[in-house]
Residue frames as a rotation matrix with the C-alpha (Angstrom) as fourth column:
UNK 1
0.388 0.903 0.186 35.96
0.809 -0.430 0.401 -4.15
0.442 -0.005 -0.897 -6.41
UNK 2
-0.930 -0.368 -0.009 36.97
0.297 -0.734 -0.611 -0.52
0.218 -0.571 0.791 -5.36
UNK 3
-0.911 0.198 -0.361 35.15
0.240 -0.456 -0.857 2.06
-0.334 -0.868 0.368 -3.70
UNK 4
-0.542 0.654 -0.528 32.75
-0.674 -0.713 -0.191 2.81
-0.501 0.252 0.828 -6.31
UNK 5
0.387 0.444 0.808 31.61
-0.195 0.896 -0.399 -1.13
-0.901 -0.003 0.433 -6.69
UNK 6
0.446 -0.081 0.891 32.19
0.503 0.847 -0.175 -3.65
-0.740 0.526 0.419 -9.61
UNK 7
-0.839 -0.381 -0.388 34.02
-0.110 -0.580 0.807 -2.85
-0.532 0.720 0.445 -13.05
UNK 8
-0.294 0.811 -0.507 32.20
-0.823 -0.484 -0.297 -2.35
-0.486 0.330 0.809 -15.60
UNK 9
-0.690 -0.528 -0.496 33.35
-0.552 0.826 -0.112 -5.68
0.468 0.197 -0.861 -17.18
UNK 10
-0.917 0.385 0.101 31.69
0.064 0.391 -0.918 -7.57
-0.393 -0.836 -0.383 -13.90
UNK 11
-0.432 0.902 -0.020 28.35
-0.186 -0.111 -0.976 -5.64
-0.883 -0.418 0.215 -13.61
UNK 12
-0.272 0.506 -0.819 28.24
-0.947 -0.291 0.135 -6.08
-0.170 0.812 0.558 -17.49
UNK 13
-0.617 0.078 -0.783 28.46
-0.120 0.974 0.191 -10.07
0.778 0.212 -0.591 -17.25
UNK 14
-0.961 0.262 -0.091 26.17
0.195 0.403 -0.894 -9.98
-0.198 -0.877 -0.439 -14.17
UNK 15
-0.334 0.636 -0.696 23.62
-0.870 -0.493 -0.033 -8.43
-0.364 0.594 0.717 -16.36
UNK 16
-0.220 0.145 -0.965 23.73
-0.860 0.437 0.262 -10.77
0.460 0.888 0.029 -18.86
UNK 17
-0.706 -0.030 -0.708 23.95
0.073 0.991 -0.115 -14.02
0.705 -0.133 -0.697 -16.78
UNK 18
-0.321 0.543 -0.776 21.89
0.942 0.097 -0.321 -12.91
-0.099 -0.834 -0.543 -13.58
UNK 19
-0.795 0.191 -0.575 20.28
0.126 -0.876 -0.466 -9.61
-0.593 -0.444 0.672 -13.72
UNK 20
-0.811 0.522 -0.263 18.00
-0.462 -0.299 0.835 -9.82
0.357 0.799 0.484 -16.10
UNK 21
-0.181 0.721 -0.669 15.80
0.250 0.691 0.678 -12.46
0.951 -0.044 -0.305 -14.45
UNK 22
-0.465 -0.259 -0.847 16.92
0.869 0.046 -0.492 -11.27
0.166 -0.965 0.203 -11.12
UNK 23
-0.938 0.347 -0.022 15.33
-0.322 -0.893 -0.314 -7.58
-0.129 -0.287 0.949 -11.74
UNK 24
-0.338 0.864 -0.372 12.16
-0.159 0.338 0.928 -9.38
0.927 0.373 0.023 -13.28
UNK 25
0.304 0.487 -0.819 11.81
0.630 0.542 0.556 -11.22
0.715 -0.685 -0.142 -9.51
UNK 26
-0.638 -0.637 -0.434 12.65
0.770 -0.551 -0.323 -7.81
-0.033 -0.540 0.841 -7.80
UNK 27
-0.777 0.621 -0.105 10.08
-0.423 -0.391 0.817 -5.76
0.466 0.679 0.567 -10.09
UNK 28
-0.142 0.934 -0.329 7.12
-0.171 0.304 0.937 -8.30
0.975 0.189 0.117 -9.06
UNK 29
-0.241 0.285 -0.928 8.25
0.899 0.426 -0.103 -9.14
0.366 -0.859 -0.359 -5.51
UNK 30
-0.865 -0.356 -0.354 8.66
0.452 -0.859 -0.242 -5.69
-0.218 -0.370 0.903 -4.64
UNK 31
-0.535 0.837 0.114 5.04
-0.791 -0.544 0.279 -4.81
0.296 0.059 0.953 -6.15
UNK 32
0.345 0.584 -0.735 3.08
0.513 0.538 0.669 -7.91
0.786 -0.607 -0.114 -4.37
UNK 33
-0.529 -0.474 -0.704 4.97
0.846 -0.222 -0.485 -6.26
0.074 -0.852 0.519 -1.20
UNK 34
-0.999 0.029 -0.013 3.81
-0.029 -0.999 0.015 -2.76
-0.013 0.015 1.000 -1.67
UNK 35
-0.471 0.877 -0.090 0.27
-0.512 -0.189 0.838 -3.48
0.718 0.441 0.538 -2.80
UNK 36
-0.042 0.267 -0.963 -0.15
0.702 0.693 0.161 -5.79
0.711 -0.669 -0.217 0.42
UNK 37
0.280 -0.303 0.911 0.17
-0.113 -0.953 -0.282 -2.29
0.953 -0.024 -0.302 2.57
UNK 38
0.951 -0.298 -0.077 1.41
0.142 0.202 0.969 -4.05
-0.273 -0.933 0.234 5.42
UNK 39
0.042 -0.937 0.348 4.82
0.824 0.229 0.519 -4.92
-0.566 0.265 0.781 3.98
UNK 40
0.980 0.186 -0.070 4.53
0.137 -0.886 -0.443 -1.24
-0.145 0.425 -0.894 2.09
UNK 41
0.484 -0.873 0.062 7.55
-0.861 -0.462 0.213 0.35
-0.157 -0.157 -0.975 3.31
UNK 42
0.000 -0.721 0.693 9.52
-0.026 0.693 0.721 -2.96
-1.000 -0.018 -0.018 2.65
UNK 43
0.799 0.379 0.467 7.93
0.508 -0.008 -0.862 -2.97
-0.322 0.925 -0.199 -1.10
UNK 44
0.933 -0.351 -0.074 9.66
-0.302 -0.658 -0.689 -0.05
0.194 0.666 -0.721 -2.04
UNK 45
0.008 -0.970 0.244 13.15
-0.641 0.182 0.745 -0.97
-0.767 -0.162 -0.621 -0.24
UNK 46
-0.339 -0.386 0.858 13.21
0.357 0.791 0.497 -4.22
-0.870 0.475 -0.131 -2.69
UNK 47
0.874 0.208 0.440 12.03
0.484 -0.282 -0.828 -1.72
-0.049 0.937 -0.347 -5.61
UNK 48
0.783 -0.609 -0.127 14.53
-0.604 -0.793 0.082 0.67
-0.151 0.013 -0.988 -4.87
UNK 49
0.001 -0.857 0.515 17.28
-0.302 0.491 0.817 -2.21
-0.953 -0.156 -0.259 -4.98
UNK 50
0.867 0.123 0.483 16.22
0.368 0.495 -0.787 -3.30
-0.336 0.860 0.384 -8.71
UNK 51
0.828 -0.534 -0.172 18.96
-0.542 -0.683 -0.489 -1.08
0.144 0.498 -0.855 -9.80
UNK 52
0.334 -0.575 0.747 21.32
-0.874 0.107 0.473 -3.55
-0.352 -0.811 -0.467 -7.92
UNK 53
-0.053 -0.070 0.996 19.91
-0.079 0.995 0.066 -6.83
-0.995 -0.075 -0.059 -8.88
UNK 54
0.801 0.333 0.497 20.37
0.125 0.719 -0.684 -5.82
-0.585 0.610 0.534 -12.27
UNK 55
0.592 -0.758 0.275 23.66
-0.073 -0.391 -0.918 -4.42
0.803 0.523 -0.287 -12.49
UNK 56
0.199 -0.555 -0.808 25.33
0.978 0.160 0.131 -4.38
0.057 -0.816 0.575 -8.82
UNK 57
-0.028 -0.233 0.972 24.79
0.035 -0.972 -0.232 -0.40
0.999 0.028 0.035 -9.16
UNK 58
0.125 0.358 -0.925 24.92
0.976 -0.214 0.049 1.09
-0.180 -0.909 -0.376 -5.58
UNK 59
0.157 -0.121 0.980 23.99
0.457 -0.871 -0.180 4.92
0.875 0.476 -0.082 -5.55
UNK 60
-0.910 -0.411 -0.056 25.31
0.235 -0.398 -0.887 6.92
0.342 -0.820 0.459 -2.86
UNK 61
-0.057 0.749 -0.661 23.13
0.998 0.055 -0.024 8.23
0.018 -0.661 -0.750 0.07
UNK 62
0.432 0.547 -0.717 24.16
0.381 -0.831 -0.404 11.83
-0.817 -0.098 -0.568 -1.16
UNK 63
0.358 -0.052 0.932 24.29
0.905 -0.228 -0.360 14.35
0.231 0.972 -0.034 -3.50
UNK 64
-0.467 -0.872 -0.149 26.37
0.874 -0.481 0.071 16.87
-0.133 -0.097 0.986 -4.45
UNK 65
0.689 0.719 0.092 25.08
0.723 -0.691 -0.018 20.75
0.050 0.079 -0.996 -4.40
UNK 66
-0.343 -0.874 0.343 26.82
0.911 -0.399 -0.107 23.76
0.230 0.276 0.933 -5.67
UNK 67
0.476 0.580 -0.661 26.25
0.535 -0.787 -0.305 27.18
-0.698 -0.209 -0.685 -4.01
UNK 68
0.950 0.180 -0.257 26.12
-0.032 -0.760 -0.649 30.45
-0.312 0.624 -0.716 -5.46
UNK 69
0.498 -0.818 -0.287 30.14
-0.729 -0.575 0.372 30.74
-0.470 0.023 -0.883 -5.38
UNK 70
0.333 -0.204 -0.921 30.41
-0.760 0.519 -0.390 27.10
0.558 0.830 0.017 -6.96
UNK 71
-0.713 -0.421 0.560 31.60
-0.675 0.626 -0.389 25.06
-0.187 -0.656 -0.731 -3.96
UNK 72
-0.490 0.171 -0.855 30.85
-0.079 0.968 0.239 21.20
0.868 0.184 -0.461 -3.74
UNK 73
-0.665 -0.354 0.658 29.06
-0.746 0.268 -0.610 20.16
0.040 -0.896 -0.442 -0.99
UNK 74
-0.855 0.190 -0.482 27.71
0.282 0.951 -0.126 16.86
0.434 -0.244 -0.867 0.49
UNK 75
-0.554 0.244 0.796 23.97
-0.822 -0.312 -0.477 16.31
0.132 -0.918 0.373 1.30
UNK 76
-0.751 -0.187 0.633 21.78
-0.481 0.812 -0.331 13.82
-0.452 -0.553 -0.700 2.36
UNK 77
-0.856 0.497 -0.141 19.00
-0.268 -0.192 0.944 12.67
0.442 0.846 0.298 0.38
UNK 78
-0.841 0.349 0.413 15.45
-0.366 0.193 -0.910 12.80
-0.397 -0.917 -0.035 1.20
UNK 79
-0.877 0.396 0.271 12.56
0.471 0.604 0.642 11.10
0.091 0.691 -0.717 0.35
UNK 80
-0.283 0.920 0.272 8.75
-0.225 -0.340 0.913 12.21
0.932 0.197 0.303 -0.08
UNK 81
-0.430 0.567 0.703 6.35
-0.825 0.070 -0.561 11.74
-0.367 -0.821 0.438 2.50
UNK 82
-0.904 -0.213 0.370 5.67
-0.117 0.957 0.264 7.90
-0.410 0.195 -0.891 2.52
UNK 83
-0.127 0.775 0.619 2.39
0.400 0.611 -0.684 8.16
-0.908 0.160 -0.387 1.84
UNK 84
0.477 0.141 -0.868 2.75
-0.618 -0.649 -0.445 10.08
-0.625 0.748 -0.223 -1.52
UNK 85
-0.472 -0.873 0.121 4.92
-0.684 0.449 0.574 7.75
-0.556 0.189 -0.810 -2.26
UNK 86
-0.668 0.463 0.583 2.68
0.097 0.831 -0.548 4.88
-0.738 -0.310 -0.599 -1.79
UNK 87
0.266 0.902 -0.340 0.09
-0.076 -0.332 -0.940 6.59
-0.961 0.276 -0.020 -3.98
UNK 88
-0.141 -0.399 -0.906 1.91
-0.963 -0.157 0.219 7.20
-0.230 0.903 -0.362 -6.64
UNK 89
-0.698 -0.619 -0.359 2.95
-0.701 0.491 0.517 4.06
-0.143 0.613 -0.777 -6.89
UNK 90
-0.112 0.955 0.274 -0.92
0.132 0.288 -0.949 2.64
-0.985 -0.070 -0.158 -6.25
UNK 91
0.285 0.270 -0.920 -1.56
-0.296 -0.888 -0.353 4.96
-0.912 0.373 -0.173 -9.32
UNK 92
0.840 -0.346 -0.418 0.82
-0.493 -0.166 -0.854 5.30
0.226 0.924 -0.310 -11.97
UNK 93
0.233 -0.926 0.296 4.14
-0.906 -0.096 0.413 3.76
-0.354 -0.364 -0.861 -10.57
UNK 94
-0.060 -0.239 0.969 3.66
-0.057 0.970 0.236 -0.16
-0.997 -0.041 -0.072 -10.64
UNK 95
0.561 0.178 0.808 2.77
0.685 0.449 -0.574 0.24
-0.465 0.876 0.130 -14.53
UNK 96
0.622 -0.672 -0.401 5.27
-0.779 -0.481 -0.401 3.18
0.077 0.562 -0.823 -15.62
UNK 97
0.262 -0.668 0.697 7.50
-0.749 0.314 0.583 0.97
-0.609 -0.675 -0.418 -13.81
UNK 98
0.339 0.039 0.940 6.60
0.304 0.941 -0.149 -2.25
-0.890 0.336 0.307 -15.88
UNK 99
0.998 -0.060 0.038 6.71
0.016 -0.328 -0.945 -0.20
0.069 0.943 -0.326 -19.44
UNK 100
0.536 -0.844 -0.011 10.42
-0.843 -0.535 -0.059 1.08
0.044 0.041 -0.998 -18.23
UNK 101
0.102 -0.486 0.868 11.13
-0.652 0.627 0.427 -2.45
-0.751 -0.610 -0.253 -17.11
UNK 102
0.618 -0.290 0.731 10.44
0.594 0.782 -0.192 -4.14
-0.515 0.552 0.655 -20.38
UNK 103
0.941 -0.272 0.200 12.28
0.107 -0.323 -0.940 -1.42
0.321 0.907 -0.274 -22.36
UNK 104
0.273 -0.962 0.007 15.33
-0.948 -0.267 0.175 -1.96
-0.166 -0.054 -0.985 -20.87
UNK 105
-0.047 -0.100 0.994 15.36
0.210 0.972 0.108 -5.64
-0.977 0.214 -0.024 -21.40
UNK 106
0.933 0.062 0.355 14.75
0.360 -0.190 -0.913 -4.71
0.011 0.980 -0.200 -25.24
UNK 107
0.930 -0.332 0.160 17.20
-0.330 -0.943 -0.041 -2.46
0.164 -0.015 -0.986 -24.91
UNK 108
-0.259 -0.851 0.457 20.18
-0.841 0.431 0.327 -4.48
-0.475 -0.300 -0.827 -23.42
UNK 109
0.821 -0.273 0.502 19.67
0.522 0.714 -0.466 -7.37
-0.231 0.645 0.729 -26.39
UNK 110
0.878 -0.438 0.194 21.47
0.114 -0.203 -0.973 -4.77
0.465 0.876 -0.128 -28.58
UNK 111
-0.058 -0.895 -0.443 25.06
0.987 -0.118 0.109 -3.73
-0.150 -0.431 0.890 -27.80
UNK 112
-0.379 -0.112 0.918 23.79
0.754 -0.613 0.237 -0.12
0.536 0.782 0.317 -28.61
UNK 113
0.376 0.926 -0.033 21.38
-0.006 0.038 0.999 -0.18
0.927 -0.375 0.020 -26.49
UNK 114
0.153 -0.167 -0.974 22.87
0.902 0.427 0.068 -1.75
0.404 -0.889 0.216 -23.68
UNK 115
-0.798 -0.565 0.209 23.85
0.393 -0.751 -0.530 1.88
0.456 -0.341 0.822 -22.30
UNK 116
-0.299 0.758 0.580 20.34
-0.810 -0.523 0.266 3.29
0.505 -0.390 0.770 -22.08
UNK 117
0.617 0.392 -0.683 19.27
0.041 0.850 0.525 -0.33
0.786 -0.352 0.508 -20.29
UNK 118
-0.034 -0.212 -0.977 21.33
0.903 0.412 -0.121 0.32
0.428 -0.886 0.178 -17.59
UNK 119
-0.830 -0.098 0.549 20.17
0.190 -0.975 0.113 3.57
0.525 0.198 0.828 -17.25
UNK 120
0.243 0.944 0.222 16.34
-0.587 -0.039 0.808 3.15
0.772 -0.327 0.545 -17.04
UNK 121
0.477 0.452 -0.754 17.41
0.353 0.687 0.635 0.06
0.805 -0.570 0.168 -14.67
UNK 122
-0.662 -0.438 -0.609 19.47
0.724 -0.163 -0.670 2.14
0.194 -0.884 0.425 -11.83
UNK 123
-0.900 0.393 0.188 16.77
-0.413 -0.906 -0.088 4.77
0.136 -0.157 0.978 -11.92
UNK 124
-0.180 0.941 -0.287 13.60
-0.090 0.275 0.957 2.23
0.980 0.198 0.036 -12.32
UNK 125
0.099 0.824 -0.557 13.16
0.832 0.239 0.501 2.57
0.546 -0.513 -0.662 -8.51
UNK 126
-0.744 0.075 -0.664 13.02
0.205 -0.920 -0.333 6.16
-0.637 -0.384 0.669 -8.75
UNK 127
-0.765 0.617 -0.183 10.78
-0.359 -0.173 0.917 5.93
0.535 0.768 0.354 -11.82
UNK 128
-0.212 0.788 -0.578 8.28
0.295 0.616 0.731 3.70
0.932 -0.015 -0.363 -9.47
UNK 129
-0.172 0.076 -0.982 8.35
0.982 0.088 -0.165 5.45
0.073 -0.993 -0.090 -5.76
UNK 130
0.454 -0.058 0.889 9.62
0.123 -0.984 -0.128 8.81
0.882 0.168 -0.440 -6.38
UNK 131
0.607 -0.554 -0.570 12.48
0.727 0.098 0.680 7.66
-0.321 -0.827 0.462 -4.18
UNK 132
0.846 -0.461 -0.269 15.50
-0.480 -0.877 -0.003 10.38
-0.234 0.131 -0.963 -4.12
């Protein structure tokens, strides 16, 4: 494993053997959490990790920004205000979420596919919070 986590090799056989089922019970705990609005703010942490449990992605805590002259630099990401969050995902999140959650499973049968399926799944808890 180097700095930038698993080969591709790895996260592609963790998929296949454990990640699929493992984002499925990530996906549902993570909305019974959220919709309980005690455990809210925990919800989303175990949404925001689907990307993990179905690939071992890990996305940095920042992002890169170019000023006017083109320089790199390093900032931190922030999130919404929790309770927008929360709405949303009251709203429209927990079912965009599901729709995105079965098309990547469709998606990663094919070997064609399999690219966009690990796409939608490192982003599906940004598709469901409107985490950064």
């Amino acid at each position: 494993m180097d700095e930038d986590g698993p080969s591709m090799i790895i996260r592609f056989l963790w998929m296949l053997f454990i990640g699929w089922w493992l984002s499925g019970i990530f996906y549902f705990v993570g909305a019974i959490l959220t919709l309980l609005i005690v455990t809210a703010p925990l919800g989303m942490v175990v949404i925001q990790k689907i990307g993990w449990a179905f690939s071992l992605y890990k996305e940095s805590a920042y992002q890169t920004v170019y000023n006017s002259q083109g320089q790199a630099m390093q900032i931190e990401r922030q999130n919404a205000n929790f309770l927008v969050r929360f709405l949303y995902f009251l709203f429209i999140g927990w079912w965009i979420g599901g729709i995105a959650l079965v098309i990547s499973w469709i998606a990663g049968i094919t070997i064609i596919g399999l690219p966009l399926s690990f796409y939608i799944m490192n982003r599906l808890g940004k598709i469901m919070t409107l985490a950064t």
